[in-house]
One Martini backbone bead per residue (centre of mass of N, CA, C, O) as a GRO file, in nm:
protein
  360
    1UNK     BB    1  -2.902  -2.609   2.886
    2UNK     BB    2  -2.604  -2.528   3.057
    3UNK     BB    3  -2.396  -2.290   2.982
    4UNK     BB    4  -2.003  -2.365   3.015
    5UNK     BB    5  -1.901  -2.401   2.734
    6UNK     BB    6  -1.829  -2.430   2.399
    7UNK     BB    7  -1.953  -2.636   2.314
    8UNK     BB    8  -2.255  -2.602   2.411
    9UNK     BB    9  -2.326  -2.400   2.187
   10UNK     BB   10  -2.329  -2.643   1.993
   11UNK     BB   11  -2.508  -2.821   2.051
   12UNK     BB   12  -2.760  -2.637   2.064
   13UNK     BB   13  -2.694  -2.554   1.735
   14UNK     BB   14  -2.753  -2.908   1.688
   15UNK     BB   15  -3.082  -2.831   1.719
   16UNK     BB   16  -3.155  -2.590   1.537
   17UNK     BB   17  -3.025  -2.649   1.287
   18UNK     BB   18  -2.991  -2.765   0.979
   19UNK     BB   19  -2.818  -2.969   0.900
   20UNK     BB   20  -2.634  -2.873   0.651
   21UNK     BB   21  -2.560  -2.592   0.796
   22UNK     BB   22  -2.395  -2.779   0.999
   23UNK     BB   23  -2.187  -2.904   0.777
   24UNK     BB   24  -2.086  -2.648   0.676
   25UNK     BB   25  -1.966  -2.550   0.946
   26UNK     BB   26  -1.822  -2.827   1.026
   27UNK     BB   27  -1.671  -2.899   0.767
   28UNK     BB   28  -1.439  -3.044   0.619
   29UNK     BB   29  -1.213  -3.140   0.411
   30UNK     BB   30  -1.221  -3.452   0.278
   31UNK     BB   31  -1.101  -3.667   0.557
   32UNK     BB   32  -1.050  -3.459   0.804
   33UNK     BB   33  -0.743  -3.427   0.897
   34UNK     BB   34  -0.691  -3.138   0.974
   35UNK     BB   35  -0.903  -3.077   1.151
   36UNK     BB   36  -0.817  -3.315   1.372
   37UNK     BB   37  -0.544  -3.155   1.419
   38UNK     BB   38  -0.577  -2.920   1.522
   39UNK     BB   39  -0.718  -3.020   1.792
   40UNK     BB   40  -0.464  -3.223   1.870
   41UNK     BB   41  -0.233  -3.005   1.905
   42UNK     BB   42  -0.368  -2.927   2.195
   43UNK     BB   43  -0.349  -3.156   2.329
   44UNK     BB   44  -0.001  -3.176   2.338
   45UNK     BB   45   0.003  -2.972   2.524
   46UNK     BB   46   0.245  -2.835   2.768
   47UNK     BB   47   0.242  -2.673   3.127
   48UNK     BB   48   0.516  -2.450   3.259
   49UNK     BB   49   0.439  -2.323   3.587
   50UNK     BB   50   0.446  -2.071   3.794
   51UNK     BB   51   0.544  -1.951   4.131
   52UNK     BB   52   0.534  -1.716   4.318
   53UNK     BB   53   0.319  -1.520   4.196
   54UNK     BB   54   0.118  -1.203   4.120
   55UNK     BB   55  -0.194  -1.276   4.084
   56UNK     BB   56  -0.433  -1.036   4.116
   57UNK     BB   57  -0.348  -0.929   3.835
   58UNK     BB   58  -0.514  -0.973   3.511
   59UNK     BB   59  -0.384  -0.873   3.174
   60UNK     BB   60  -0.578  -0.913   2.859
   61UNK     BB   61  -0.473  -0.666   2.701
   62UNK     BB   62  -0.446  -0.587   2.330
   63UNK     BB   63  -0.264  -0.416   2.097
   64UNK     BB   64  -0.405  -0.382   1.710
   65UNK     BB   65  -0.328  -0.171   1.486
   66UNK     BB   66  -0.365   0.065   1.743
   67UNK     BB   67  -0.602  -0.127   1.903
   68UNK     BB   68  -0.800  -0.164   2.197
   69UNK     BB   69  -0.823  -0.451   2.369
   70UNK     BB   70  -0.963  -0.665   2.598
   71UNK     BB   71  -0.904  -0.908   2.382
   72UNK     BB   72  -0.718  -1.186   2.230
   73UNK     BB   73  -0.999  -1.293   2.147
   74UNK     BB   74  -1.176  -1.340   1.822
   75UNK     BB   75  -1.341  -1.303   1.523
   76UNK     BB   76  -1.311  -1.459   1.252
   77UNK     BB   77  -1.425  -1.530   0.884
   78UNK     BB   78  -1.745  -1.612   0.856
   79UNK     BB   79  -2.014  -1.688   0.643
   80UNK     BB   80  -2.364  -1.629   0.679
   81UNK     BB   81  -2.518  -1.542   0.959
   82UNK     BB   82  -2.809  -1.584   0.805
   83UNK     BB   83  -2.826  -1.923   0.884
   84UNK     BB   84  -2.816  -1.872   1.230
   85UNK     BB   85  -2.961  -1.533   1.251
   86UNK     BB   86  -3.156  -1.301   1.134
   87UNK     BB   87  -2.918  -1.078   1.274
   88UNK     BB   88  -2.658  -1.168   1.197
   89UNK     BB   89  -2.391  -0.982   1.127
   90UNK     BB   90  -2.482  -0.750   1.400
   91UNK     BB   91  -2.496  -0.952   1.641
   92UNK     BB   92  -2.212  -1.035   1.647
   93UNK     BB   93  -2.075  -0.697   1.653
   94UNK     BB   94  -2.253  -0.649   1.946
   95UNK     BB   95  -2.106  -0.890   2.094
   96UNK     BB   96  -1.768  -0.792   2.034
   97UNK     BB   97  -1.830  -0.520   2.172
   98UNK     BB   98  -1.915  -0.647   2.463
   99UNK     BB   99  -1.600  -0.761   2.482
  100UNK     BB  100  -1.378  -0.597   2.280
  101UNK     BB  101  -1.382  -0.714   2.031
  102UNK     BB  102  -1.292  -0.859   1.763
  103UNK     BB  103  -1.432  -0.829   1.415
  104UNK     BB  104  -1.380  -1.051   1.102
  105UNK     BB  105  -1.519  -0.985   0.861
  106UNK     BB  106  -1.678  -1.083   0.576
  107UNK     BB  107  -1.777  -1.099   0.243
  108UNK     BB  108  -2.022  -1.277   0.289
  109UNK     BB  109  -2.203  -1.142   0.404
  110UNK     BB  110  -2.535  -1.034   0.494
  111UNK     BB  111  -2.449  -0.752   0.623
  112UNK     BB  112  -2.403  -0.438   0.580
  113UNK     BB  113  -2.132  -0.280   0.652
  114UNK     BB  114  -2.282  -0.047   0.789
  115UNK     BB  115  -2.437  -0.221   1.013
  116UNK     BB  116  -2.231  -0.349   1.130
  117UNK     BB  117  -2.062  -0.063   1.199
  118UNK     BB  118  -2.333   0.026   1.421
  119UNK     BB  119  -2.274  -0.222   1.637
  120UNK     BB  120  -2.002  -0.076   1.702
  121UNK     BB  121  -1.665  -0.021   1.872
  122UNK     BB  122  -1.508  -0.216   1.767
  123UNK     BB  123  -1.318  -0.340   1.589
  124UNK     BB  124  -1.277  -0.414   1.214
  125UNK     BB  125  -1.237  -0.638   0.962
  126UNK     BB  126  -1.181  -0.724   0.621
  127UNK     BB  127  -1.242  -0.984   0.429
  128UNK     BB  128  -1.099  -1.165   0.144
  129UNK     BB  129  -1.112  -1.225  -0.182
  130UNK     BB  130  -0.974  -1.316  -0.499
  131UNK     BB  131  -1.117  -1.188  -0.774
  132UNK     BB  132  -1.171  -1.129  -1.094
  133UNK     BB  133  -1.328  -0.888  -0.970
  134UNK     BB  134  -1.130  -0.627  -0.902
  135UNK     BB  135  -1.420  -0.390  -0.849
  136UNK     BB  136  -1.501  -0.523  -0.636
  137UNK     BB  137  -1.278  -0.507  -0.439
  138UNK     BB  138  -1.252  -0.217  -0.441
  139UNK     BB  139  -1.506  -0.119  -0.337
  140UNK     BB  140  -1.525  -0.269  -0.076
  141UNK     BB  141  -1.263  -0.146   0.030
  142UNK     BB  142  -1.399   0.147   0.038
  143UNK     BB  143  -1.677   0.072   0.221
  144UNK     BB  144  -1.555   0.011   0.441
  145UNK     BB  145  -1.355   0.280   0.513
  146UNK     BB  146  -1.622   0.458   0.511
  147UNK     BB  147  -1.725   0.273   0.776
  148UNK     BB  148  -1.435   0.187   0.959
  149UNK     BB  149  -1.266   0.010   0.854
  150UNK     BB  150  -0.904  -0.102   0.995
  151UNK     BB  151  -0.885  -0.368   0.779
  152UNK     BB  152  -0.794  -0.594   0.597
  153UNK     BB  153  -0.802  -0.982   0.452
  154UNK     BB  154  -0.651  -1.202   0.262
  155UNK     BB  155  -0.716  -1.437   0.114
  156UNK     BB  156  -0.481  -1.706   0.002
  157UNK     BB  157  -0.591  -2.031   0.018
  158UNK     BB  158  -0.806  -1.957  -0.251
  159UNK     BB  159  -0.800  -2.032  -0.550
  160UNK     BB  160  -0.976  -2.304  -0.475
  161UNK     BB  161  -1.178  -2.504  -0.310
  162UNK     BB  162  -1.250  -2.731  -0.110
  163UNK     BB  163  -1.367  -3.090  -0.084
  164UNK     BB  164  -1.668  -3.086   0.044
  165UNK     BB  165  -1.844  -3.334   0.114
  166UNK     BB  166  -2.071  -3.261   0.286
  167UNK     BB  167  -2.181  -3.036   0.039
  168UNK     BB  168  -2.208  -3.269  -0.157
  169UNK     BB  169  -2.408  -3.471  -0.025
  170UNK     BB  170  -2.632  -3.222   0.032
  171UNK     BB  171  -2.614  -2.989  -0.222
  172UNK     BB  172  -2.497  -2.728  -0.130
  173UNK     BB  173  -2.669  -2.417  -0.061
  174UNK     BB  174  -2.795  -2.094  -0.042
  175UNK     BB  175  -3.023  -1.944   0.090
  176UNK     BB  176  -3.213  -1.716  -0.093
  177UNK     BB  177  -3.260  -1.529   0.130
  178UNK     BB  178  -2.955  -1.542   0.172
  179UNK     BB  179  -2.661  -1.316   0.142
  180UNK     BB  180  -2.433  -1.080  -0.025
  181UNK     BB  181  -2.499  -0.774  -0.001
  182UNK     BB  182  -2.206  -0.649  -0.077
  183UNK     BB  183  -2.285  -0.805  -0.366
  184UNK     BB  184  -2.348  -0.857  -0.662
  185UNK     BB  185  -2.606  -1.065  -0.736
  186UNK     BB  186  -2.451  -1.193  -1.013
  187UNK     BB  187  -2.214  -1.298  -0.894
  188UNK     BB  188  -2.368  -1.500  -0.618
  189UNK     BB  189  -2.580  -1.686  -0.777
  190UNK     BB  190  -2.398  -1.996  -0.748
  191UNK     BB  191  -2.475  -1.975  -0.434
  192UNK     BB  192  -2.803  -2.066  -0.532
  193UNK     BB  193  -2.722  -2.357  -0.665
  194UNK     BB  194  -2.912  -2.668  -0.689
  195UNK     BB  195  -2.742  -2.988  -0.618
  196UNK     BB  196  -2.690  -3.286  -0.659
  197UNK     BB  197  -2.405  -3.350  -0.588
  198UNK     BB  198  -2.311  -3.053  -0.502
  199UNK     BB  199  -2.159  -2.732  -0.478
  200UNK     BB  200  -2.231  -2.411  -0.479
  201UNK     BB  201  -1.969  -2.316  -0.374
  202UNK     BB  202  -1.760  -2.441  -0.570
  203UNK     BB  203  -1.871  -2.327  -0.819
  204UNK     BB  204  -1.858  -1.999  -0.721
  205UNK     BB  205  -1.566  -2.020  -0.700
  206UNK     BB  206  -1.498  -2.143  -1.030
  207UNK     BB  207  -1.595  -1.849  -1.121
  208UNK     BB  208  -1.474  -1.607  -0.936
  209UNK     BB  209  -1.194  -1.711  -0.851
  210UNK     BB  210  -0.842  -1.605  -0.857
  211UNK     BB  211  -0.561  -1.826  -0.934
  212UNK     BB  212  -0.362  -1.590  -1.020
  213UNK     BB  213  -0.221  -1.524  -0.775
  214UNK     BB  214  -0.001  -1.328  -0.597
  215UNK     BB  215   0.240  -1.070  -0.458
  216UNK     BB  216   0.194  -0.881  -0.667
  217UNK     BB  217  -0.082  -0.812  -0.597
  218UNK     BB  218  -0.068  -0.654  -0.349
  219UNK     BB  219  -0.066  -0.433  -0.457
  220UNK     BB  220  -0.283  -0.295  -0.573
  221UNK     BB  221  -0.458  -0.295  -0.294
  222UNK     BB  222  -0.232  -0.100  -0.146
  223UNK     BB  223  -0.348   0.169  -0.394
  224UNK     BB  224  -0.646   0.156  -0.335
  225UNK     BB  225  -0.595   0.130  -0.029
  226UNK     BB  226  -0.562   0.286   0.349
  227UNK     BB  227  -0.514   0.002   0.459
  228UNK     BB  228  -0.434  -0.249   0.615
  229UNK     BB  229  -0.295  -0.552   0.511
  230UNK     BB  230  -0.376  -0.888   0.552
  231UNK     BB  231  -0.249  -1.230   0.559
  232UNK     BB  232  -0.434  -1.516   0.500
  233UNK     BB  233  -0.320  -1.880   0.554
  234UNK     BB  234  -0.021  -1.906   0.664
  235UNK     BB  235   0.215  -2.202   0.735
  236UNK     BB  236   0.520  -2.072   0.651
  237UNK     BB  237   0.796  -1.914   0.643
  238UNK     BB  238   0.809  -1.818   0.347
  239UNK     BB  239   0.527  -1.672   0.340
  240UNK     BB  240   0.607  -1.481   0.568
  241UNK     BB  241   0.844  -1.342   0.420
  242UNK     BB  242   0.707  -1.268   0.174
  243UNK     BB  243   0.468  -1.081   0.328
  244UNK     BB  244   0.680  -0.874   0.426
  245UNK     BB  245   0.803  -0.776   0.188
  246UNK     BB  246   0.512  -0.694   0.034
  247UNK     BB  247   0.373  -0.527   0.308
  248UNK     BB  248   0.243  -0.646   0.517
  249UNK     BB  249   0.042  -0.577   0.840
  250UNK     BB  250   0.006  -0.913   0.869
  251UNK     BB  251  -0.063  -1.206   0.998
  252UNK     BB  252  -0.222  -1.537   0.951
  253UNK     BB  253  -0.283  -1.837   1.098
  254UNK     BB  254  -0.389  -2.079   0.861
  255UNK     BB  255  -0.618  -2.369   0.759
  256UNK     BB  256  -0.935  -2.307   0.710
  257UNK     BB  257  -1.025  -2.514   0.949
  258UNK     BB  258  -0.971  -2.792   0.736
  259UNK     BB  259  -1.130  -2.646   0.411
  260UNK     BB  260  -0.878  -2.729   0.220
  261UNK     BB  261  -0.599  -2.901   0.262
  262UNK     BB  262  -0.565  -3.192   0.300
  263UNK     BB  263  -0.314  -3.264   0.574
  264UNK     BB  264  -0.228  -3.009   0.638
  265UNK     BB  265  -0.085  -2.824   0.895
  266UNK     BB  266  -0.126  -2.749   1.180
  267UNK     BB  267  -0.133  -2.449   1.312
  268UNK     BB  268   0.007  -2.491   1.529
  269UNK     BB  269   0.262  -2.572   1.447
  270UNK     BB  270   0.340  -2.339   1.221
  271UNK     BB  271   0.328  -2.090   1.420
  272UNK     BB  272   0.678  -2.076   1.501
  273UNK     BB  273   0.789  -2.051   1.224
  274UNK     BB  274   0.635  -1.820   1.153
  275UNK     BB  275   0.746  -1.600   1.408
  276UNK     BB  276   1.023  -1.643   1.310
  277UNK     BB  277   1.018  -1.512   1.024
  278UNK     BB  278   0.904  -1.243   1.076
  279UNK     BB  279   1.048  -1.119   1.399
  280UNK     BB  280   0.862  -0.860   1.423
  281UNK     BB  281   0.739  -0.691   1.215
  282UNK     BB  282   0.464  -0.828   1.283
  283UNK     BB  283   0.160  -0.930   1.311
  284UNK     BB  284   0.035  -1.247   1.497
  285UNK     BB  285  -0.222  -1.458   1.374
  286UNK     BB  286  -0.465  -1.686   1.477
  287UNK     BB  287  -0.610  -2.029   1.348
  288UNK     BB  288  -0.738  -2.316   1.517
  289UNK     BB  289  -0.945  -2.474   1.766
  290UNK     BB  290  -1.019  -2.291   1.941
  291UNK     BB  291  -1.212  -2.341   2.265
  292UNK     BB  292  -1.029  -2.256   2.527
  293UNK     BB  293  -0.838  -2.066   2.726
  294UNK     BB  294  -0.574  -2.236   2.659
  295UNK     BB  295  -0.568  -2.264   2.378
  296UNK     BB  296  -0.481  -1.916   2.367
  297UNK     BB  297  -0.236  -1.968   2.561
  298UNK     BB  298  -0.096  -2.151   2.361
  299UNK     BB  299  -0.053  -1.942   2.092
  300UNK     BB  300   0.055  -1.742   2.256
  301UNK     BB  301   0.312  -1.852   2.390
  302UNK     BB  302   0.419  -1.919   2.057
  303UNK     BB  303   0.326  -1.586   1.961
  304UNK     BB  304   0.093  -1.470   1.921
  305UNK     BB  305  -0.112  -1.158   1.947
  306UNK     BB  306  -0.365  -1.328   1.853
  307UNK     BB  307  -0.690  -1.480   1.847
  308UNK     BB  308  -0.899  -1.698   1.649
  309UNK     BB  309  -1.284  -1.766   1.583
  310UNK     BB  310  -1.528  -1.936   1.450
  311UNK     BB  311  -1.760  -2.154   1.484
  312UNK     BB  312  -1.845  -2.033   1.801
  313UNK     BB  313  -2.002  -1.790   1.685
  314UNK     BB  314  -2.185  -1.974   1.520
  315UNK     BB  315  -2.332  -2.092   1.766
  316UNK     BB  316  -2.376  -1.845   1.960
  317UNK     BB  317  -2.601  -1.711   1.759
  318UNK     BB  318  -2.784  -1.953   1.755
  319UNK     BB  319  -2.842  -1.955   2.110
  320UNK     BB  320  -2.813  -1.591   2.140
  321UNK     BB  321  -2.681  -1.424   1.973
  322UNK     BB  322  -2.562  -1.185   2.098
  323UNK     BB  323  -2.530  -1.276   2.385
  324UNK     BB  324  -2.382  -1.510   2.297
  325UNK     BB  325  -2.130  -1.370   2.198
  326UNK     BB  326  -2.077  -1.215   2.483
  327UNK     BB  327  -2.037  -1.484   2.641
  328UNK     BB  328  -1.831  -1.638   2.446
  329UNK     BB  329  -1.587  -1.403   2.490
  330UNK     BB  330  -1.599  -1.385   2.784
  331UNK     BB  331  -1.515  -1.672   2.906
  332UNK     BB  332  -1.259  -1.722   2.766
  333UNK     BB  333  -1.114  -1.474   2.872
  334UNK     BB  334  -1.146  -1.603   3.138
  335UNK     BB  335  -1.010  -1.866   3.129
  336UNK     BB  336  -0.724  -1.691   3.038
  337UNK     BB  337  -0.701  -1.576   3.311
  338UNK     BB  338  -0.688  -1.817   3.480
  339UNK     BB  339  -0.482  -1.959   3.366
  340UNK     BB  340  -0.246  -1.752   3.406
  341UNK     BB  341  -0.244  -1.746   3.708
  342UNK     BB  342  -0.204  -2.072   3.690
  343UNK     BB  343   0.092  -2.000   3.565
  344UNK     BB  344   0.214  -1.705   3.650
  345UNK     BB  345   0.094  -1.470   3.412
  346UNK     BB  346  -0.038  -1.158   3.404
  347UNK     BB  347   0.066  -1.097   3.145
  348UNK     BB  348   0.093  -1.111   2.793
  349UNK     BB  349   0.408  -1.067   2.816
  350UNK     BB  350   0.466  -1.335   2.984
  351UNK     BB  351   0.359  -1.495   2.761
  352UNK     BB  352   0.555  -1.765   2.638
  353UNK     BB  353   0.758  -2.036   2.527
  354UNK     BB  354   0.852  -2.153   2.854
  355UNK     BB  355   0.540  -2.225   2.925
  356UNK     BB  356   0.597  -2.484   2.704
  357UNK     BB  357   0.675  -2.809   2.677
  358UNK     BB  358   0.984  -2.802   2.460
  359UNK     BB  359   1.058  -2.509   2.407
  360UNK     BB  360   1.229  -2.358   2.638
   0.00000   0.00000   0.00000
């Protein structure tokens, strides 16, 4: 198959991995309602470009964090690399780094923080949940730190897991060849614990995250590192208003791809709430069903000041490793420089709400 947009490398990766693995990466929460509305929210965008502007040259650099980035499109944190790549979230990486891209490392990555680190040097973020084990937060906060990692990454909206029916299904458990490396073997236990008709994700939640998280409790991690904290999963303006009083140094915008709360807000449509109430205090980054450069361009001029993509760099990883991640952050770029030019607007500065119709 020539590989021509973002889905062909999803096609290629449902023909290489185990279907189980491809429905935990597929799988949305409940009746994938909000799964569904993400995807929908980019088709009613419609943009309104303008003409007789200079666009000989498109300049898609954006700086995040002190960090100059080739493209504000990046890859989100997703679990357990080497379930589609022998060489799992290092050859991620390696894919990341040629294209200048962000890459928000997940906590339960495959490959140890200091290899995924030696793998890059464009900017990395460390994704964290929050753990009864404060010491082990407190911990790897600290290896990121010592690893050359930019930022935390605290995941807000995963109290408890999302009731994913696919892995209900088939009993998903992570085989156990593969880990989650950075944290100790006995914490990660019950994600390797196969049941007929259960999640062996969701009991490893149900046993590791703690539900009692607060506003109050960021102070706590903010005295452990200092890196900054970022907080993903915000769909409101009241939380985001919460995260900047709170100290947060970014926001994401998610609905963790459709996989908590079903019925949940599709994150574009949350995303304006959201940019009003930041008011510029902070970086806003968006991520939700992101598929290709036009996508970027509308989340961009709703506010976005970054998009991160999830599911399409574990397809792009397991079609091709790390060239397959960098072919597929490529593209995207390219998609979105193309985008830019036919719509008017040659630098991410031009890029604003004016673009969209209904918005402007």
């Amino acid at each position: 198959m020539t590989v021509i947009r973002t889905d062909d490398y999803g096609r290629v990766a449902r023909e290489r991995l185990p279907a189980d693995v491809w429905d935990f990466i597929e799988g949305g929460s409940g009746d994938e309602l909000t799964l569904a509305a993400n995807a929908a929210a980019f088709r009613r965008a419609r943009l309104r470009p303008r003409v007789m502007v200079d666009v000989s040259t498109v300049d898609t650099t954006r700086t995040l964090l002190g960090s100059r980035l080739a493209t504000p499109i990046g890859i989100a944190p997703t679990a357990y690399h080497q379930l589609v790549h022998p060489d799992g979230e290092v050859a991620t990486a390696a894919g990341a780094d040629r294209a200048g891209a962000l890459f928000v490392v997940a906590m339960f990555a495959s490959r140890t923080l200091k290899d995924i680190a030696a793998a890059s040097a464009a900017p990395l973020w460390l994704q964290l949940y929050w753990l009864r084990r404060r010491d082990a937060i407190a911990d790897l906060a600290e290896r990121a730190a010592d690893a050359g990692f930019a930022a935390l990454v605290l995941t807000a909206d995963a109290p408890r897991l999302g009731r994913r029916l696919r892995d209900v299904r088939n009993g998903f458990a992570v085989d156990g060849r593969v880990r989650a490396v950075n944290l100790d073997a006995a914490l990660m236990a019950a994600s390797h614990d196969r049941r007929a008709g259960a999640s062996a994700l969701a009991a490893h939640a149900a046993q590791t995250f703690d539900p009692s998280l607060t506003w109050a409790d960021l102070a706590w991690l903010r005295e452990r590192s200092a890196l900054p904290v970022l907080i993903k999963g915000i769909l409101t303006g009241e939380d985001a208003a919460a995260a900047v009083a709170h100290g947060a140094a970014g926001i994401i915008v998610s609905n963790h791809g459709g996989r908590q709360l079903d019925g949940a807000i599709a994150a574009l449509d949350a995303l304006p709430e959201v940019v009003d109430a930041v008011a510029g205090a902070c970086p806003v980054l968006f991520d939700g069903a992101v598929r290709g450069g036009r996508d970027a361009l509308v989340a961009l001029a709703l506010g976005a000041d970054a998009v991160l993509v999830g599911r399409p760099p574990l397809w792009a990883l397991a079609a091709g490793g790390a060239d397959g991640v960098a072919d597929l952050l490529t593209g995207l770029t390219d998609e979105l420089a193309h985008d830019m030019a036919l719509a008017g607007r040659p630098t991410l500065a031009d890029v604003d709400r004016r673009l969209i119709w209904g918005h402007s």
